[in-house]
Structures are given as C-alpha cells and as structure tokens.
DRENPA-3360 file (N, C-alpha, C; in nm, 2 decimals, always signed):
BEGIN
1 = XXXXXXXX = +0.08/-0.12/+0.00/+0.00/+0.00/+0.00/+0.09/+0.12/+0.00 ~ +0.07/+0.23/-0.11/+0.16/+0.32/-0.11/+0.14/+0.43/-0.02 ~ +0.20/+0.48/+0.04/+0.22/+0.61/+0.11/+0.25/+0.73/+0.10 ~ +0.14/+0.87/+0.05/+0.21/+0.95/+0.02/+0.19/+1.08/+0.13 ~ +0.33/+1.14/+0.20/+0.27/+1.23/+0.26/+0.31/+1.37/+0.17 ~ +0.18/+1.45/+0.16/+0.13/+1.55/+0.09/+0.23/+1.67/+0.16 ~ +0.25/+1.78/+0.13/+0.30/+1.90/+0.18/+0.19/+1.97/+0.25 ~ +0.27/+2.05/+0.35/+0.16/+2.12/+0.43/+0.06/+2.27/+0.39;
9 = XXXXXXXX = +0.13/+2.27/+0.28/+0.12/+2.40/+0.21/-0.01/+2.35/+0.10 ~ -0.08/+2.41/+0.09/-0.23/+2.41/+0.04/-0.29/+2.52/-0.09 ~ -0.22/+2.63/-0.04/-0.27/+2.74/-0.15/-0.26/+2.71/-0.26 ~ -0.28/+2.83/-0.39/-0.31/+2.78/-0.48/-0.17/+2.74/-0.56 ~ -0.08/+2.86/-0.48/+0.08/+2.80/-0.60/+0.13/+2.67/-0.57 ~ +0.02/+2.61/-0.49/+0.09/+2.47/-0.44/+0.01/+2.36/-0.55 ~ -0.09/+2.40/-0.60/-0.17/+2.30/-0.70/-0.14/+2.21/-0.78 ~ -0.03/+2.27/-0.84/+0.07/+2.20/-0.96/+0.17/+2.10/-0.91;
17 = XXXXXXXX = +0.21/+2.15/-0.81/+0.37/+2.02/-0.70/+0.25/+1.94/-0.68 ~ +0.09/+1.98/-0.62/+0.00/+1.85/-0.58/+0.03/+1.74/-0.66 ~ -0.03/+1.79/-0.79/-0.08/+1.70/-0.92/+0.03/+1.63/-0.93 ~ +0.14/+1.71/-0.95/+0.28/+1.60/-0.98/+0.32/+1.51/-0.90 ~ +0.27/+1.56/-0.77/+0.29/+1.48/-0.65/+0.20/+1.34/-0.66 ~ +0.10/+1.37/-0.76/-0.04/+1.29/-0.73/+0.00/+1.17/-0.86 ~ +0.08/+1.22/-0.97/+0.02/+1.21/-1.07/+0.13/+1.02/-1.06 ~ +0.22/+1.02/-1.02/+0.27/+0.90/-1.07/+0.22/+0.76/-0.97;
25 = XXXXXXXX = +0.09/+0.83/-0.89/+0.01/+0.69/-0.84/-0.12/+0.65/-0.86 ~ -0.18/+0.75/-0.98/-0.28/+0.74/-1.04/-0.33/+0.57/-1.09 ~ -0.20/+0.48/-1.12/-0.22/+0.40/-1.18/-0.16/+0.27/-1.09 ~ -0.12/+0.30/-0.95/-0.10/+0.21/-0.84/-0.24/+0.10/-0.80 ~ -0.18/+0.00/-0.84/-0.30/-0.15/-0.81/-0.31/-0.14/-0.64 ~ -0.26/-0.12/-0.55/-0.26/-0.11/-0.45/-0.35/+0.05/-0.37 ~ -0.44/+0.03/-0.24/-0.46/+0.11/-0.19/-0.35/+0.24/-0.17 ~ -0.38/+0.35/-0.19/-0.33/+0.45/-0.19/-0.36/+0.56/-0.09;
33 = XXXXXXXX = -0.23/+0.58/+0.07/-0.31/+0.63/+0.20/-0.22/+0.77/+0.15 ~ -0.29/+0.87/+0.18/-0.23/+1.03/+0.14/-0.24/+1.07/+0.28 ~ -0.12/+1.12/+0.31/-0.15/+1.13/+0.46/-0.12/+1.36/+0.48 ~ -0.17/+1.39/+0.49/-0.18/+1.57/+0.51/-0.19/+1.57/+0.66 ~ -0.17/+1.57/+0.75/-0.20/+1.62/+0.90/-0.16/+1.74/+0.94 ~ -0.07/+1.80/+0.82/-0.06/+1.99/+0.88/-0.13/+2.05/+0.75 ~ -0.17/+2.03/+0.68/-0.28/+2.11/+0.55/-0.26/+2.24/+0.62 ~ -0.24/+2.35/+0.54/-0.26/+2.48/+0.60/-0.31/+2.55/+0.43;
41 = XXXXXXXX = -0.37/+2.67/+0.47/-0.39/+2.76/+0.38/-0.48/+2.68/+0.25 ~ -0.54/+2.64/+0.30/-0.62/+2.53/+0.18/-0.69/+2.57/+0.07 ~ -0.63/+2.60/-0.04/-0.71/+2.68/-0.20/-0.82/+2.56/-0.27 ~ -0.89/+2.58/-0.33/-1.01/+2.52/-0.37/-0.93/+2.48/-0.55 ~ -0.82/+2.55/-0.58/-0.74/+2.45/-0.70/-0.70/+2.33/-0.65 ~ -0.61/+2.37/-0.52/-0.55/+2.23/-0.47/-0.67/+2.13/-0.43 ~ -0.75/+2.15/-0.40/-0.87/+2.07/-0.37/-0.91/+1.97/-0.48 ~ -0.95/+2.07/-0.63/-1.01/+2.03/-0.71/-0.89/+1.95/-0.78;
49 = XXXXXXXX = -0.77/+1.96/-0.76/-0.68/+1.82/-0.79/-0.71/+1.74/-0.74 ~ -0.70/+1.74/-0.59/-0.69/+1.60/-0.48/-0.84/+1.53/-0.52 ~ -0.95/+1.65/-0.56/-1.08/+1.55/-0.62/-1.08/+1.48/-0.69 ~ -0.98/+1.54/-0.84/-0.93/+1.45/-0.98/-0.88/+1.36/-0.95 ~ -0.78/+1.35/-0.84/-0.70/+1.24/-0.82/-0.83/+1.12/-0.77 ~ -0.88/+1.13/-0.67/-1.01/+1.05/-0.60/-1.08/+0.97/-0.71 ~ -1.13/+1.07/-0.82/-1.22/+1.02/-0.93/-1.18/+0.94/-0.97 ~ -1.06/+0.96/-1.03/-0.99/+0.90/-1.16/-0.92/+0.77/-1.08;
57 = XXXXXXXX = -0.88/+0.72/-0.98/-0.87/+0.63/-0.93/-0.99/+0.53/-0.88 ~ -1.10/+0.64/-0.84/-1.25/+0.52/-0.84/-1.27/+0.49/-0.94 ~ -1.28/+0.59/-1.06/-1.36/+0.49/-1.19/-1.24/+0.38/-1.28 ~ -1.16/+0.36/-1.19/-1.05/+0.29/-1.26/-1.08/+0.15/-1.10 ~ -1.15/+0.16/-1.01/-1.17/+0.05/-0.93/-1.06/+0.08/-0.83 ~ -0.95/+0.14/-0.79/-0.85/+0.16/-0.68/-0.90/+0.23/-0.57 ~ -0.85/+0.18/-0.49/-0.90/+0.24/-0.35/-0.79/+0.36/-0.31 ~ -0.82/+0.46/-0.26/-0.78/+0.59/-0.19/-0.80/+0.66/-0.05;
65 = XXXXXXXX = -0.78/+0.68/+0.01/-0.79/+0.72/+0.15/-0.71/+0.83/+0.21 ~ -0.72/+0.92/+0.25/-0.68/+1.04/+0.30/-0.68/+1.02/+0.42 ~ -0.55/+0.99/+0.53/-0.51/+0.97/+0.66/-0.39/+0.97/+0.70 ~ -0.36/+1.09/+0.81/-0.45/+1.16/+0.88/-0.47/+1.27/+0.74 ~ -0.57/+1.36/+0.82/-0.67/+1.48/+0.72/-0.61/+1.58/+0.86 ~ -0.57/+1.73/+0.80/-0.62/+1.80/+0.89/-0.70/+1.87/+0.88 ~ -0.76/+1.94/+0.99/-0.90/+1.97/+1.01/-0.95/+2.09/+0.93 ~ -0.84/+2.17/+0.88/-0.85/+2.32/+0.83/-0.87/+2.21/+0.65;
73 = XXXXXXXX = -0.80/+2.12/+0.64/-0.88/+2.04/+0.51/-0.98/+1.99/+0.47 ~ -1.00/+1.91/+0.57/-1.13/+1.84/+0.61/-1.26/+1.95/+0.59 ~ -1.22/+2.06/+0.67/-1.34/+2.20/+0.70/-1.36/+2.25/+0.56 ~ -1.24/+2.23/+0.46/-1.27/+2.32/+0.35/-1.35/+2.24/+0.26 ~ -1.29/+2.13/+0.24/-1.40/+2.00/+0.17/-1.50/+2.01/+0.20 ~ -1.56/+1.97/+0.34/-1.69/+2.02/+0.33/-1.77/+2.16/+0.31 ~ -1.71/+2.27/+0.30/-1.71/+2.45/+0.26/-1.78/+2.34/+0.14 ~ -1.70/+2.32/+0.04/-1.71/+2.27/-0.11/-1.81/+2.12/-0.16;
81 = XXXXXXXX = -1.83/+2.10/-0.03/-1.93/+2.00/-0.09/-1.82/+1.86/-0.15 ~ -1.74/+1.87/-0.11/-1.70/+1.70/-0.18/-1.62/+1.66/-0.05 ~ -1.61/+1.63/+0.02/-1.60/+1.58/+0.16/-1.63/+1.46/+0.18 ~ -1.74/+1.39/+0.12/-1.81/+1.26/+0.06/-1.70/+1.20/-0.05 ~ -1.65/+1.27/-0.14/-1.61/+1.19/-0.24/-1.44/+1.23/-0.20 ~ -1.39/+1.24/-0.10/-1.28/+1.21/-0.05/-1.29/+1.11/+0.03 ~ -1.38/+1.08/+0.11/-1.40/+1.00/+0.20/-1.41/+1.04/+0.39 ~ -1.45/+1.16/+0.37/-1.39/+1.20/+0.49/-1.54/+1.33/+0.57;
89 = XXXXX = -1.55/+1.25/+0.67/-1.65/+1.30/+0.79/-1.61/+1.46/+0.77 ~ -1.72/+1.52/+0.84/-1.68/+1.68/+0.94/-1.59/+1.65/+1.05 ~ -1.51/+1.79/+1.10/-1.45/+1.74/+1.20/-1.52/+1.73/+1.33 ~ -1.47/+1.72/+1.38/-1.60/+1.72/+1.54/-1.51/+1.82/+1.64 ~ -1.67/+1.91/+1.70/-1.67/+2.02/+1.74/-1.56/+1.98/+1.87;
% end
C-alpha cells in the first residue's frame, strides 16, 4: 500500500507540486493512503486536484484514503461539498 505524505502547504501556488505529486500513483493497483496532518492555507485548485485524483482512481476500481486529514482540510472540503467523495467526515466540534 503506497504512502504518500502530501506538503503542508495548500494554496493555490501549491496545486501543480499536488498533481505532480499525485500524478505518478494514479495508476498504483494497490490502496493509496495520502497522509496531510498539517494542511494549511487550503485553496479550492488544490482541492479540485486532490478530487481528480479521487475520481480517476475510483472509476479505474482503486481504492484511496486520505489519513491523517487536517481539520482546516477536512473544513474546507466540506465548505465545497465534496468531503463525501474524499472519503472524509466533518470534523467534530
């Protein structure tokens, strides 16, 4: 099971290191754990990568999992409504 831990850095000039970051496990037969636990500054580009990545690995049948999540990410996902299609609860108050 591959392991990737994500940078803590979230904004938008970070969107592009995501994808590249993202891009060479797209096609990993093995569950794929992305681990973020300091997420800071979280832009809705870098999001809408980490969603493409999610997709494009479900409709291809691979499993993906985001753990740990931090909470300023987790919060923004659900801001955006795809929080479900990451896999990932609200945080608790």
């Amino acid at each position: 099971m591959p392991n990737v831990e994500l940078s803590p850095e979230w904004g938008i000039e970070a969107a592009a290191d995501l994808k590249a970051r993202l891009a060479p496990h797209l096609g990993d037969a093995d569950e794929v754990v992305l681990a973020a636990p300091a997420a800071s500054r979280v832009h809705s580009a870098s999001l809408q990568v980490l969603a493409a990545f999610f997709r494009s690995r479900r409709a291809a049948g691979r499993a993906t999992r985001l753990e740990p999540c931090a909470d300023g990410l987790r919060d923004a996902a659900v801001q955006l409504g795809i929080a479900a299609e990451l896999g990932l609860a609200p945080s608790q108050p």
